[in-house]
N, C-alpha and C positions, 0 to 999 in steps of 0.2 A: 480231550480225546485221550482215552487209558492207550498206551503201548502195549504189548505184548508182545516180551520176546521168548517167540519160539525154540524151544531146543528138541532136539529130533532125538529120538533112542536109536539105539543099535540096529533095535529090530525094523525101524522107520526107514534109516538108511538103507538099510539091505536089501527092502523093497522095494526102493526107487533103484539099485543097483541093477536087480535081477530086471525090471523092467524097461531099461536101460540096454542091457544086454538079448532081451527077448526083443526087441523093436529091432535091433543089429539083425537079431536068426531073422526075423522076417523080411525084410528088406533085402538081405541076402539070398532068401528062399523066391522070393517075387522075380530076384534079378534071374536066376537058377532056373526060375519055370519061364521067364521071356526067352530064356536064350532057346530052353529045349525048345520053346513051341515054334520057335523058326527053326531048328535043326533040323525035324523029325519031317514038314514037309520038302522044305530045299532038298532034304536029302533023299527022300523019295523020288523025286527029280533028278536025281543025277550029281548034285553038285557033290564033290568029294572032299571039300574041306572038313578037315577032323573039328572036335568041338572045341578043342583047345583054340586052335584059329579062329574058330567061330566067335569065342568067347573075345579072341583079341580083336577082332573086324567091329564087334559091337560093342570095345572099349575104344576103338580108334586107333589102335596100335596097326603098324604098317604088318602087311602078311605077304609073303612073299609066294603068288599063287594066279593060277589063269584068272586076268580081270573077268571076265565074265563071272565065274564064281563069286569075287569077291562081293562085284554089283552087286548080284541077284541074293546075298545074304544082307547086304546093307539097305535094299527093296523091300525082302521079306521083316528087317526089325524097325524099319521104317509102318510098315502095315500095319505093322503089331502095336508100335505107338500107336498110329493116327485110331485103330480100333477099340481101343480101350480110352483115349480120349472123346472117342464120340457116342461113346456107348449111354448118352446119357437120355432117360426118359424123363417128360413132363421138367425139365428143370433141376431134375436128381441124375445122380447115379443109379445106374441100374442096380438093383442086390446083386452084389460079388464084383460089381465092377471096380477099378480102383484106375487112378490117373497115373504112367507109367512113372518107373524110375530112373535117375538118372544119375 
């Protein structure tokens, strides 16, 4: 069995760098768009917690604010999971479905 030891160039690195960094924006950007998409109805409803709170209710973080609100935001990113977990057709994911994150 010949060996091969791999040496990576500059340019090699930097693309595993950038892709590295682009999987972070997305991940981020997913977290970004579960939070709005429970903001935008809860809040049509009534519920008055700002998105910063919102963002800490759905990091776990204690908020200090009418339970009810807090519930009814921790319901609505509960949905949002269970909906994109079952979103799956024939044994796949739906196209554009993705499994939440956490």
């Amino acid at each position: 069995m010949v060996r091969k030891d791999r040496r990576y160039s500059c340019l090699e690195l930097e693309r595993v760098k950038i892709s590295e960094e682009q999987s972070g924006d997305v991940l981020h950007l997913r977290k970004l768009n579960r939070i709005l998409s429970v903001h935008a109805p809860t809040a049509i409803e009534g519920n008055q917690l700002t998105l910063g709170q919102r963002t800490d209710v759905i990091n776990g973080k204690p908020v200090c604010w009418q339970p009810g609100d807090i519930k009814e935001e921790k319901n609505g990113s509960h949905a949002y999971n269970q909906m994109r977990l079952h979103a799956v057709v024939g044994g796949r994911l739906a196209a554009g479905a993705r499994t939440p994150d956490r």
